[in-house]
C-alpha positions as CSV (number, residue, x, y, z in Angstrom):
1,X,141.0,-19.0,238.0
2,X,144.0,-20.3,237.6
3,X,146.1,-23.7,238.8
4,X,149.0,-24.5,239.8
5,X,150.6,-27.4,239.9
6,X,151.8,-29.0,243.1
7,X,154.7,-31.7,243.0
8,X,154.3,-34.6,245.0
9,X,156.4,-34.1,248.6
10,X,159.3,-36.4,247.5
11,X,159.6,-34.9,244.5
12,X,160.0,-31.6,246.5
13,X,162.1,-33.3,249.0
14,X,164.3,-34.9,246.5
15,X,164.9,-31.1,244.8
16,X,165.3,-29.6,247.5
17,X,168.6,-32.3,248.7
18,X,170.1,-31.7,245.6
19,X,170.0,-28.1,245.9
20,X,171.9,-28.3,249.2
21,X,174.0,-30.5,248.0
22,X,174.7,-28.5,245.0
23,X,174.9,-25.5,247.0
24,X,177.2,-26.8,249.8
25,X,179.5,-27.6,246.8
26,X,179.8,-24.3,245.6
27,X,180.3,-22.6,248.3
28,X,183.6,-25.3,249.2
29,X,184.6,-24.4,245.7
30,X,183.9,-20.2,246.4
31,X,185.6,-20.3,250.2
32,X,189.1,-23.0,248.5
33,X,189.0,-20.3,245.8
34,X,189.3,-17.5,248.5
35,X,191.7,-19.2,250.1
36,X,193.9,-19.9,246.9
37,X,193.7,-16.5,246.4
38,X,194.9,-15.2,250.1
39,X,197.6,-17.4,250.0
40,X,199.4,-16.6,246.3
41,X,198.5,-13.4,247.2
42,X,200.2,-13.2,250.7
43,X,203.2,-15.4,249.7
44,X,202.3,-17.9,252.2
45,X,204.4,-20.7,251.3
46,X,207.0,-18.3,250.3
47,X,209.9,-20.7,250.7
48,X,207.9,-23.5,249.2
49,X,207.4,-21.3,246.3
50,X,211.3,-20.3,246.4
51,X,212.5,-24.1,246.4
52,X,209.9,-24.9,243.6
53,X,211.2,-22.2,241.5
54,X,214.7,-22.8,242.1
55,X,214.2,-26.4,241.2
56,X,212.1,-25.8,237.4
57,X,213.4,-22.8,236.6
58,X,216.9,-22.1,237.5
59,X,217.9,-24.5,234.9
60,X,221.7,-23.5,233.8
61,X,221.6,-22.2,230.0
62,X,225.1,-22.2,229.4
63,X,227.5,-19.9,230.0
64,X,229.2,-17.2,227.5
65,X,232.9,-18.6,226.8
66,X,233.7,-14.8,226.2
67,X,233.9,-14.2,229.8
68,X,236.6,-15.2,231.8
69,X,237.3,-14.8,235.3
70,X,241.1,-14.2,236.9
71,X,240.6,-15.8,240.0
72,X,242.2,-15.3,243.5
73,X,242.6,-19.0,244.5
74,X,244.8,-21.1,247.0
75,X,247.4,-21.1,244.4
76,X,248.0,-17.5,244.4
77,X,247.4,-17.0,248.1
78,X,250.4,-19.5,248.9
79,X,252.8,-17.6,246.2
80,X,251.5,-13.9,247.4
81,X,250.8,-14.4,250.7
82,X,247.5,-13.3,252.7
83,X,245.3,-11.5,250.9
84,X,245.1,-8.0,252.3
85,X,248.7,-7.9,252.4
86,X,249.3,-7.4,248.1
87,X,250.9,-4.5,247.4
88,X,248.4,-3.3,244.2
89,X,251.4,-3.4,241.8
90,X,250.3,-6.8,241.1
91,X,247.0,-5.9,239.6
92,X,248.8,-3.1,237.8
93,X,251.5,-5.9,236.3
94,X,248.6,-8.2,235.3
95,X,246.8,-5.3,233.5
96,X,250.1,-4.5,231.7
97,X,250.1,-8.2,230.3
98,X,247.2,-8.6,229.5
99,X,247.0,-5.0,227.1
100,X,244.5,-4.4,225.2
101,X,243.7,-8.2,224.6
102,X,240.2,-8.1,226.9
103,X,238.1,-6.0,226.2
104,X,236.7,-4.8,229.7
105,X,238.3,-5.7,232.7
106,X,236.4,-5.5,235.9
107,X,238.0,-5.5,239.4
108,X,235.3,-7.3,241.2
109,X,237.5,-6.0,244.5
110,X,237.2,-3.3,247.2
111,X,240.4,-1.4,247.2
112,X,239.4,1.1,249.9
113,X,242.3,1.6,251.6
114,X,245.7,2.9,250.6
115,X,248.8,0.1,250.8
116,X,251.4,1.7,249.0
117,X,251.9,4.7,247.3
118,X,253.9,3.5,244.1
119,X,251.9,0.6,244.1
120,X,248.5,2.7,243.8
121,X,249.7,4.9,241.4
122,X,251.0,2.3,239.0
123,X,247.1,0.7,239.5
124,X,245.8,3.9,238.6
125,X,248.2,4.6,235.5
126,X,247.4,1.1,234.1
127,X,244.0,1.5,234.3
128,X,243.7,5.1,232.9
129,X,246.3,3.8,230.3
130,X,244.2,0.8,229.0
131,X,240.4,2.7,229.4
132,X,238.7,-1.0,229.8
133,X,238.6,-1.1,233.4
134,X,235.9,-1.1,236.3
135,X,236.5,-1.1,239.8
136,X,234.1,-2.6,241.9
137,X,232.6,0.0,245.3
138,X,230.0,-0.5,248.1
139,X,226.9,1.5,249.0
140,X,225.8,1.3,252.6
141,X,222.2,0.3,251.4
142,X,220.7,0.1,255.1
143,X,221.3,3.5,256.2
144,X,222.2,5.4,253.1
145,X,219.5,4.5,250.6
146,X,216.0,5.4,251.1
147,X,212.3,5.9,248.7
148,X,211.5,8.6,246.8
149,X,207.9,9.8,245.9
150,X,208.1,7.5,242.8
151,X,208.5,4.5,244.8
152,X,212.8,4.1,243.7
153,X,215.3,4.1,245.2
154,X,217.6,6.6,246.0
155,X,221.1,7.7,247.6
156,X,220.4,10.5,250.7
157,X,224.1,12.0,250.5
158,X,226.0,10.1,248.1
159,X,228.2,8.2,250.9
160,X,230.0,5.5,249.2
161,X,232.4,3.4,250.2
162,X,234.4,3.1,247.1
163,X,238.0,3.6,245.8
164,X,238.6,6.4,247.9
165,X,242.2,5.8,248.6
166,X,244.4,5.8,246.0
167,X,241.8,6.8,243.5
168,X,239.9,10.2,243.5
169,X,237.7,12.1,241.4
170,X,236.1,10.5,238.3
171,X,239.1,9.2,236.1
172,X,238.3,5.6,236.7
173,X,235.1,3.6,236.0
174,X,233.7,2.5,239.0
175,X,230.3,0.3,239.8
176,X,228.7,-0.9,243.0
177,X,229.2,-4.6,243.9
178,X,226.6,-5.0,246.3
179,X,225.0,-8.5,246.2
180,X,222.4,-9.5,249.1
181,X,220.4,-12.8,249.5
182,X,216.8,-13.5,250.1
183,X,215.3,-14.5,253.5
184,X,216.6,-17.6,253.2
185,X,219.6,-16.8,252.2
186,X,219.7,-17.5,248.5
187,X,221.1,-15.2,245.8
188,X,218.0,-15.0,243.5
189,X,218.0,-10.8,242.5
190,X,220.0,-8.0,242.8
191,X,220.2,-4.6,244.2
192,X,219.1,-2.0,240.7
193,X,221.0,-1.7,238.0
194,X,221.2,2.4,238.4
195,X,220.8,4.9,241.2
196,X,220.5,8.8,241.1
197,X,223.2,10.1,243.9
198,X,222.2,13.4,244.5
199,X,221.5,13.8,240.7
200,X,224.4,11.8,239.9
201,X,223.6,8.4,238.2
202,X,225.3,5.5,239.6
203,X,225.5,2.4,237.7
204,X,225.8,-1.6,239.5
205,X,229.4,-3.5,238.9
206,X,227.9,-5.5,236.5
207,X,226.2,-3.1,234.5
208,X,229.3,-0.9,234.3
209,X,231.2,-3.9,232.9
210,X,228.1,-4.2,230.0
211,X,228.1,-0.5,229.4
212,X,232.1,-0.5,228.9
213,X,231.4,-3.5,226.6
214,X,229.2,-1.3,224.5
215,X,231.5,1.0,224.7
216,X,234.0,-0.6,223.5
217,X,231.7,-2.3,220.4
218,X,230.0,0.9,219.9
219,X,226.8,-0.1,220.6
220,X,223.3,1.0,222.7
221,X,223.4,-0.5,226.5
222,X,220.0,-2.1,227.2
223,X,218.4,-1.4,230.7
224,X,217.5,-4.5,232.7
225,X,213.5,-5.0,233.9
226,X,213.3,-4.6,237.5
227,X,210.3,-5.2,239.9
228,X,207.9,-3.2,241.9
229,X,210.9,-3.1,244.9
230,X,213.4,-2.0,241.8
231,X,215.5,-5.3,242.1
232,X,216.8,-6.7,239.1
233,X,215.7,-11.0,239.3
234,X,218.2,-13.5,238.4
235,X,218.5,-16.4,235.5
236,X,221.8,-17.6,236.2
237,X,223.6,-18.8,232.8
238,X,225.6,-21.1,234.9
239,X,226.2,-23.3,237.8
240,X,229.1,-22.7,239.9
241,X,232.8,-23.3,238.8
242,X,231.4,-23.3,235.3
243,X,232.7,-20.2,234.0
244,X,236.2,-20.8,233.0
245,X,238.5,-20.1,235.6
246,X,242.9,-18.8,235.4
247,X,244.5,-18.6,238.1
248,X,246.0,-15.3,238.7
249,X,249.4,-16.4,239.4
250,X,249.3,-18.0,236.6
251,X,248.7,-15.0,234.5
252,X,251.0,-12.6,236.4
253,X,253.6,-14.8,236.0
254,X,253.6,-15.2,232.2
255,X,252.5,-19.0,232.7
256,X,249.3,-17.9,230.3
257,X,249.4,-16.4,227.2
258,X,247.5,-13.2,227.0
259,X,245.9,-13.6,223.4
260,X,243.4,-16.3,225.4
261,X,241.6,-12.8,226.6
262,X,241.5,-11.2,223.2
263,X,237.8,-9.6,222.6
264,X,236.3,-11.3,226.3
265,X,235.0,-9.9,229.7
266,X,237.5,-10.7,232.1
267,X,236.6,-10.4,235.7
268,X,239.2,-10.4,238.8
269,X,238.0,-11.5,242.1
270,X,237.8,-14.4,244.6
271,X,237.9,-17.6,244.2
272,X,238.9,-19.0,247.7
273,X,236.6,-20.0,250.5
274,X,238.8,-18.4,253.1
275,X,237.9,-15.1,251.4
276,X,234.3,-15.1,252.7
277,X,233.1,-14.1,249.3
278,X,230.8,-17.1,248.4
279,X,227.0,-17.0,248.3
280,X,223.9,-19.7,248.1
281,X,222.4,-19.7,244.6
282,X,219.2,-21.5,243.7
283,X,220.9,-23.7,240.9
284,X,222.6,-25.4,243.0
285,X,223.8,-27.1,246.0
286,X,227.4,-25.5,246.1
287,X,228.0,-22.1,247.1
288,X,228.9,-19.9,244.2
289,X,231.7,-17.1,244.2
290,X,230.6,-13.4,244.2
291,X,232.4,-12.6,240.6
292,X,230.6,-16.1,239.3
293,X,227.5,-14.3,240.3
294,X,228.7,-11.0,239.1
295,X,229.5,-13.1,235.7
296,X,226.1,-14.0,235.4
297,X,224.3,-11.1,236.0
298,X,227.1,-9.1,233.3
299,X,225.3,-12.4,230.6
300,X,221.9,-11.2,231.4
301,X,222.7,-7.8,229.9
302,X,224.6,-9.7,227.2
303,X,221.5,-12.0,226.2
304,X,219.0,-9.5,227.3
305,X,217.5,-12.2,229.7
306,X,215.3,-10.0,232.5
307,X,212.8,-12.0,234.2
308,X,210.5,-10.4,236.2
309,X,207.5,-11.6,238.6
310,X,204.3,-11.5,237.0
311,X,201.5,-9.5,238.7
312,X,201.1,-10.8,242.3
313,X,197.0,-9.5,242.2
314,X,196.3,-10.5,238.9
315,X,197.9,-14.2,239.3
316,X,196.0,-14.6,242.6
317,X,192.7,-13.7,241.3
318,X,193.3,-15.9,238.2
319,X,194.5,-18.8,240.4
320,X,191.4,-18.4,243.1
321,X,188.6,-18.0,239.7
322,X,190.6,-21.5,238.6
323,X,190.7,-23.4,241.7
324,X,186.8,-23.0,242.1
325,X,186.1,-23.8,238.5
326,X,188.0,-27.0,238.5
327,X,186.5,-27.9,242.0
328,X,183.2,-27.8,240.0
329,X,184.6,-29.8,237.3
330,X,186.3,-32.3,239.1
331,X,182.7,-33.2,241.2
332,X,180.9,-33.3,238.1
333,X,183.2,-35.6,236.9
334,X,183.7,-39.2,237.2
335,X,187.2,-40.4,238.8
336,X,188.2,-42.0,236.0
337,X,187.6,-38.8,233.8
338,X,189.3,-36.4,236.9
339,X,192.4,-38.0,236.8
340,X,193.8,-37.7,233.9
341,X,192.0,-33.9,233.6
342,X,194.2,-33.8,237.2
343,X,197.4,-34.8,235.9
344,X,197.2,-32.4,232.4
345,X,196.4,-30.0,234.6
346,X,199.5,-30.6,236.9
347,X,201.6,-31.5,234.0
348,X,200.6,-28.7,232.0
349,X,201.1,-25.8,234.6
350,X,204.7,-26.9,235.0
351,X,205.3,-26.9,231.7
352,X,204.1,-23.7,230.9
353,X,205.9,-22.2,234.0
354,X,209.6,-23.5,232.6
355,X,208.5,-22.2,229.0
356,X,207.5,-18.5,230.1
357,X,210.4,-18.0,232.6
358,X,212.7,-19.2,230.0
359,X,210.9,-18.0,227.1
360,X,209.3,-15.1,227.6
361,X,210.9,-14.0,231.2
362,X,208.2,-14.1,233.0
363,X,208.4,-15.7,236.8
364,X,205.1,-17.4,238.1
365,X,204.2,-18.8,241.7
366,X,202.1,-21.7,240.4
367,X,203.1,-23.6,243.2
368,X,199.7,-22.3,245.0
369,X,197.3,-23.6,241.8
370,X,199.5,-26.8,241.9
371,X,199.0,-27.2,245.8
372,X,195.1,-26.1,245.2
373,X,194.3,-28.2,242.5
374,X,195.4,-31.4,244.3
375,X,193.2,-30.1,246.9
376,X,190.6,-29.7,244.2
377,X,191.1,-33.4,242.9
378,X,191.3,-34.6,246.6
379,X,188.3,-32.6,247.5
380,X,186.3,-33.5,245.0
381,X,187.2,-37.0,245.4
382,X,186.3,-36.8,249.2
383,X,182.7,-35.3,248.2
384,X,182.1,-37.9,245.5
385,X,182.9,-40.5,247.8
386,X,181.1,-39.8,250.8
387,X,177.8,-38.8,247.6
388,X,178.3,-41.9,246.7
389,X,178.9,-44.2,249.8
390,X,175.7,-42.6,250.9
391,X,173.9,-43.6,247.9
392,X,175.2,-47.5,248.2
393,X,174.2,-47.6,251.6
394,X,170.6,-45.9,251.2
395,X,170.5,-48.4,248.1
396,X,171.8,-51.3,250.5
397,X,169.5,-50.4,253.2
398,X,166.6,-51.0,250.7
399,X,167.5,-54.0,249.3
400,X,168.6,-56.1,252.5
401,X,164.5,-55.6,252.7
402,X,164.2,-58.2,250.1
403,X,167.5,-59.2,248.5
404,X,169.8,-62.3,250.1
405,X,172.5,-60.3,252.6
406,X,175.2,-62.4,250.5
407,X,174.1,-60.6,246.9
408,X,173.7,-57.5,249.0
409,X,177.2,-57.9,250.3
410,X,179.0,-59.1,246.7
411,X,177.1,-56.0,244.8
412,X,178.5,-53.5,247.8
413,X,182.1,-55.1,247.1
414,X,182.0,-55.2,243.4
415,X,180.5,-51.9,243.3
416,X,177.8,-52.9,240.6
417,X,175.3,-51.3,243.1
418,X,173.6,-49.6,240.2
419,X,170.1,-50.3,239.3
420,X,167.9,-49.3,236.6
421,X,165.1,-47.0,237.6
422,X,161.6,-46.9,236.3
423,X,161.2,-50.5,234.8
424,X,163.2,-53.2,232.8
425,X,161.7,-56.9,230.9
426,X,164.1,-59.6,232.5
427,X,163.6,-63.4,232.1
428,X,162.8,-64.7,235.8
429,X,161.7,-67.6,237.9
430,X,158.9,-66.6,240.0
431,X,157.6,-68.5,243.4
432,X,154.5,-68.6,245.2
433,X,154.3,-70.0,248.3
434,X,150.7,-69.6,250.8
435,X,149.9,-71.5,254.0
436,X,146.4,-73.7,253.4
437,X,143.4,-73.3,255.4
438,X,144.7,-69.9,256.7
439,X,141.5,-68.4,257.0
440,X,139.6,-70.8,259.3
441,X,143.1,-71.6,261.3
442,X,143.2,-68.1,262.1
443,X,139.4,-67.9,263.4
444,X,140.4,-70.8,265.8
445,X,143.5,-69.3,267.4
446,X,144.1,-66.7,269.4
447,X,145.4,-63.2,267.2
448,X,148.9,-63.8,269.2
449,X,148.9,-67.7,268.7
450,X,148.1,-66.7,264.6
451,X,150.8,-64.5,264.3
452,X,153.3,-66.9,266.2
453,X,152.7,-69.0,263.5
454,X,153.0,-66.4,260.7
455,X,156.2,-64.8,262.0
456,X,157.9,-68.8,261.9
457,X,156.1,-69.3,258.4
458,X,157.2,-65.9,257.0
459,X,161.2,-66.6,258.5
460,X,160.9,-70.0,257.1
461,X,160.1,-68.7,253.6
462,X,162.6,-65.6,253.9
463,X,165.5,-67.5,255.0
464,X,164.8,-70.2,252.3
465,X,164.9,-67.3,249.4
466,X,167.7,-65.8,250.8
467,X,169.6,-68.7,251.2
468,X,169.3,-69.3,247.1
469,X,169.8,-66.0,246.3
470,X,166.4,-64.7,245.6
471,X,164.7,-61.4,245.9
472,X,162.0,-61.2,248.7
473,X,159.1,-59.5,246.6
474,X,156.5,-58.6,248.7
475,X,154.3,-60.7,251.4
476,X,150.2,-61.2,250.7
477,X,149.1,-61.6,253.6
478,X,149.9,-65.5,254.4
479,X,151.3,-65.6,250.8
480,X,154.6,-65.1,250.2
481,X,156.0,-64.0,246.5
482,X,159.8,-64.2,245.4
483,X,161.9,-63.4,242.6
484,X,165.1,-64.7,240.7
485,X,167.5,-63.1,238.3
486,X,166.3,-59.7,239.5
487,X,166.6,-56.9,240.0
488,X,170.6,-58.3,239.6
489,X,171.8,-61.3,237.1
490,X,171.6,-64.8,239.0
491,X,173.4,-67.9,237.6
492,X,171.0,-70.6,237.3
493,X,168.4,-68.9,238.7
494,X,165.5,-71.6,237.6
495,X,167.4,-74.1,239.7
496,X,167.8,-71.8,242.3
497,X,163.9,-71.1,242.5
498,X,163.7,-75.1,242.6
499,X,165.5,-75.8,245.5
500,X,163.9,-72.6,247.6
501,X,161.1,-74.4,246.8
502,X,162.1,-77.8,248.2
503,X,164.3,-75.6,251.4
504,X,160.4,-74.7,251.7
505,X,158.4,-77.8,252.0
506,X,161.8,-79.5,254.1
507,X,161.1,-76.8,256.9
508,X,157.6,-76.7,256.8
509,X,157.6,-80.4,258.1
510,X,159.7,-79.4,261.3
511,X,156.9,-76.4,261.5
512,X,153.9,-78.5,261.2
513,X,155.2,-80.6,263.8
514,X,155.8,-77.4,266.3
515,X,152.2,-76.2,265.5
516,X,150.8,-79.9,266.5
517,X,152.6,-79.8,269.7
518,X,151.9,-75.9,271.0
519,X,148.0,-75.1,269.3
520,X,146.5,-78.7,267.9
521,X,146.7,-77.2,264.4
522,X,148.1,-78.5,260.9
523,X,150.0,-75.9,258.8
524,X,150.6,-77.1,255.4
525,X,151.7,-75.0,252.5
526,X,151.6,-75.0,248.3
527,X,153.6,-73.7,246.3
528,X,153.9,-72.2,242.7
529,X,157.1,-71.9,240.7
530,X,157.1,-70.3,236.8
531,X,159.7,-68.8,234.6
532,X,159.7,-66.6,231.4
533,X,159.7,-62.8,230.8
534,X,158.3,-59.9,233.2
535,X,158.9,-56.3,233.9
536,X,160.6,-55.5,236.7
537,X,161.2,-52.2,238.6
538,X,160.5,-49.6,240.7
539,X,156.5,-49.6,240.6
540,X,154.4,-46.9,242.3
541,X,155.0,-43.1,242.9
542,X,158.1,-41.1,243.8
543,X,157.5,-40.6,247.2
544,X,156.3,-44.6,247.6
545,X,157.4,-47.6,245.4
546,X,158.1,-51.1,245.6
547,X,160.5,-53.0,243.5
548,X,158.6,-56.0,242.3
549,X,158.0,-58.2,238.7
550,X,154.4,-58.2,236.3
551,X,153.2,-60.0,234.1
552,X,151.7,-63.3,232.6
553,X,154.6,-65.1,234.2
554,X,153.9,-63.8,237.7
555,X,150.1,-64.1,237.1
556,X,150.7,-67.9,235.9
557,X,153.3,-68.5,238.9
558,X,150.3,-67.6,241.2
559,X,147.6,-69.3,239.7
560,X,149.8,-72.6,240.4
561,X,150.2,-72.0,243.7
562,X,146.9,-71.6,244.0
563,X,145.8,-75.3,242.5
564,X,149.0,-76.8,244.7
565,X,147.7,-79.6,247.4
566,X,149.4,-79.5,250.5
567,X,152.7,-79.8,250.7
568,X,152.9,-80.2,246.8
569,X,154.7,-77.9,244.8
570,X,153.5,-77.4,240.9
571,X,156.0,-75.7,238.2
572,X,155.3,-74.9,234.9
573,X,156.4,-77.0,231.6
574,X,159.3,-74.0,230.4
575,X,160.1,-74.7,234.0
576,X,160.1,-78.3,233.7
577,X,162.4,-78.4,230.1
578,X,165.0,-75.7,231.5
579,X,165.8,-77.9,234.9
580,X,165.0,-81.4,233.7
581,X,168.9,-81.7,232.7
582,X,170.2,-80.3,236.0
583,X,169.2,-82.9,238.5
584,X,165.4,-82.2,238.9
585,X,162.8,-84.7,238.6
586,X,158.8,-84.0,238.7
587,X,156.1,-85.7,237.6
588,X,153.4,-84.5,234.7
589,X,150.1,-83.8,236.3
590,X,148.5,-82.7,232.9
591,X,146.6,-79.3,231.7
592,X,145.0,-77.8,234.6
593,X,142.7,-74.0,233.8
594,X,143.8,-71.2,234.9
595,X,141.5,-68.4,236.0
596,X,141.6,-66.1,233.2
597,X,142.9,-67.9,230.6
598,X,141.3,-69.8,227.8
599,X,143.6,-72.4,227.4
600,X,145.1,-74.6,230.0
601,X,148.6,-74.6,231.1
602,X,150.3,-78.7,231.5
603,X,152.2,-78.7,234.7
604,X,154.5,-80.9,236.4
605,X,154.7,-82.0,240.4
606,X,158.0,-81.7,241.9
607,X,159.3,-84.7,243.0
608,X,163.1,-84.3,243.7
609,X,166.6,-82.2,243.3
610,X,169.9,-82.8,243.9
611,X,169.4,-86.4,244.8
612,X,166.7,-85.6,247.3
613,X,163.3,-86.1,247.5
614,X,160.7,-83.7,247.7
615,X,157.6,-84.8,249.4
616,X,154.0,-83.9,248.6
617,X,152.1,-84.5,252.1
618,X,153.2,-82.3,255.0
């Protein structure tokens, strides 16, 4: 046959509480990693997410000094007049100045209505003379543009709101200028950089600026990235105003040299706030001009700077398998180890956020793993709290048994409540302390009159340890045994025994008296005081152990309580030579046996401490 080995039931119970525990963890960690993944995966603090990344990322990387903008401001308004009032020979005379300096020039402007005929025309010829110009048009995006089976975008019947008076057919470049904001209004991507118009291909403002620029130098256009919705995502080179900025007046009349455009972008639009063409950008508090934006998004082509969002299913997984994993680190982790773990974590998700958006183009929402892992750390430092408050007090709970409340109460604060299991050698003073004659006064008293008096011996004893900071060992019956200098360290903890012992014989005379007035009886005690090494610990079984002290020195601490008188109180010589300096006086009594032993042991009568005297008849 065989056997099997059965654990002992608190060996059981104590497995079984730490595979709760262990499994109450891990499902926290599991359900906070669920939920980390629901909300990057939902966008849930979308505009949290939006703020963060406008904040880190949207850092300006300086602007291209080859573009130039021609800008509508006050200035001109107040020498031409109201804006929509310009008869277009203006633009045509600024062309003519300027030649062949630029080389593109885009009209970030909507000329869709006809002002005058010469005017027009002379617009037209300029442009058509030069062959550097782009003219900016509109695409009713709500009601014209719809899906197609591959998921782009697409024009349903090529209506277009562009250049349709003065200029008609296809002589003249011309791009869409669309620009929309996000939810929240912020300018943070762009409508896509083509689209097919009934199987014509139709090319954004900006990118019809880039693709004259190549052009021009004779070299390949690159395509931007664009997302799953086919927008093109924004890293603006510059803040607003920081593209450099002539006033058209200026220019038009002759106040500018035109050799300052030789070989740039130059892009006309406005630059006035009553012209209703300003925008919120994430890089910045001020609102920025449509043909700043326009000159930003024209530099991304330039530096071939497309970033795009990574993966919204992969992150989220990734950010839900990280947030439990560092749950489970952080509660397997001391505090001291978690928080620096917490803040390389934090520091180094930031970090690598800035350096692949700027780097490598890519545009993560870490904010949900930064929000998560402080609720990780936080979490964690909730669980390992509450673990451990519950351990202090269950360890509390157990000492205040047999430690002084005070000691309890300084461990609990200092939180040194750590003891070592199993056993330890420490050097201790032990006491003995046992009521004489016990036996035949109990046989003459009534039970409830004997343990009257026990109950007012055993307080007098407890109180006296406790009051010198001494461990409450175990009672014996009418015998009561204490400790000192475990199971914590205890400053002068041979003195201390001393005067428990002399707290001891001073109440026993007020309860001698009591016991001669209520039953006829004398209660006398002896007592028994040794120091020197013993083991200390946690001694029995798992499910049932006492913490208490073995050894010679207990053994000898009890035999000397045992040859005490009444009211006398016997310690041994180490005693005697540790204490002698410290205000304690006894007398030598000489070797006495011990049971046991083949030598004798010389011991000393206590006599006094601290200036008072300890009597020896109770």
């Amino acid at each position: 046959m065989f056997k099997t080995e059965r654990k002992p039931v608190g060996e059981s119970m104590k497995n079984w509480k730490k595979i709760i525990h262990r499994g109450m963890v891990w499902l926290a960690a599991v359900l906070l990693g669920l939920l980390a993944f629901l909300f990057c995966y939902n966008d849930v603090f979308y505009s949290f997410d939006n703020l963060y990344k406008d904040k880190l990322y949207q850092r300006a990387r300086g602007v291209n000094q080859s573009i130039k903008i021609i800008a509508i401001d006050e200035k001109t308004l107040n020498t031409y007049g109201p804006f929509g009032t310009w008869d277009r020979s203006i633009y045509a005379k600024l062309l003519d100045i300027m030649g062949e300096y630029p080389a593109v020039v885009g009209f970030d402007i909507l000329f869709v209505s006809e002002m005058t005929p010469e005017g027009d025309a002379a617009l037209k010829e300029a442009a058509l003379k030069n062959g550097n110009v782009v003219f900016a048009s509109h695409i009713d995006f709500d009601s014209r543009v719809v899906k197609g089976p591959d998921g782009k975008e697409r024009i349903d019947d090529a209506y277009i709101n562009m250049l349709e008076k003065p200029f008609t057919g296809d002589e003249v470049t011309t791009g869409y200028a669309n620009v929309s904001a996000d939810s929240d209004g912020i300018v943070r991507r762009v409508r896509p950089t083509y689209l097919d118009a009934d199987g014509n291909m139709m090319y954004s403002f900006s990118y019809s600026v880039y693709r004259k620029l190549c052009e021009r130098k004779g070299t390949e256009p690159v395509v931007s990235a664009l997302d799953k919705t086919g927008s093109q995502w924004l890293y603006y080179a510059g803040k607003p105003f920081d593209y450099e900025a002539i006033s058209l007046v200026d220019v038009v009349e002759g106040h500018v040299d035109p050799r300052v455009f030789t070989d740039c972008i130059v892009l006309v639009g406005a630059y006035a706030n009553g012209l209703q063409d300003q925008f919120s950008v994430p890089n910045s508090a001020d609102e920025m001009f449509g043909v700043e934006i326009n000159a930003n998004i024209l530099q991304s082509f330039m530096d071939r700077t497309f970033p795009l969002p990574v993966d919204r299913l992969f992150f989220s997984l990734i950010t839900g398998i990280l947030v439990t994993g560092i749950l489970i680190l952080f509660w397997k982790t001391k505090l001291k180890v978690s928080i620096p773990v917490f803040v390389v974590l934090a520091a180094g998700t930031v970090f690598l956020g800035i350096f692949l958006y700027t780097k490598q183009d890519l545009i993560l929402p870490v904010v949900y793993f930064l929000i998560f892992l402080s609720v990780d750390f936080l979490l964690s430092v909730i669980i390992n709290y509450l673990t451990e408050f519950i351990s202090k007090r269950r360890i509390a709970s157990v000492f205040r048994k047999y430690v002084a409340p005070q000691v309890v109460d300084g461990i609990m604060k200092s939180g040194q409540y750590e003891i070592k299991l199993g056993g330890e050698t420490r050097d201790i003073a032990v006491l003995f302390v046992d009521i004489r004659g016990f036996t035949p006064l109990s046989e003459s008293l009534e039970p409830e009159q004997v343990v009257e008096i026990l109950n007012e011996y055993l307080n007098l004893t407890t109180n006296s340890i406790f009051k010198n900071s001494g461990t409450l060992d175990k009672f014996i019956g009418d015998a009561t045994m204490a400790v000192f200098n475990a199971p914590f360290d205890l400053e002068d903890y041979e003195l201390q025994a001393i005067r428990t012992a002399k707290d001891i014989v001073a109440g026993a005379k007020a309860l001698e008296e009591s016991c001669r007035e209520r039953f006829g009886k004398k209660v006398t005690f002896g007592v028994g005081v040794n120091c020197g090494p013993a083991v200390v610990g946690n001694i029995g079984c798992d499910f049932r152990m006492d913490y208490t002290a073995i050894g010679d020195t207990v053994n000898t601490a009890a035999r000397l309580e045992a040859n005490a008188k009444p009211g006398q109180v016997l310690i041994s010589q180490v005693l005697y030579e540790r204490v002698k300096d410290k205000g304690v006086t006894a007398t030598p009594i000489g070797e006495i046996p011990l049971k046991g032993k083949s030598k004798g042991l010389f011991v000393y009568e206590l006599t006094g401490i601290d200036g008072e005297t300890v009597g020896n008849e109770l």
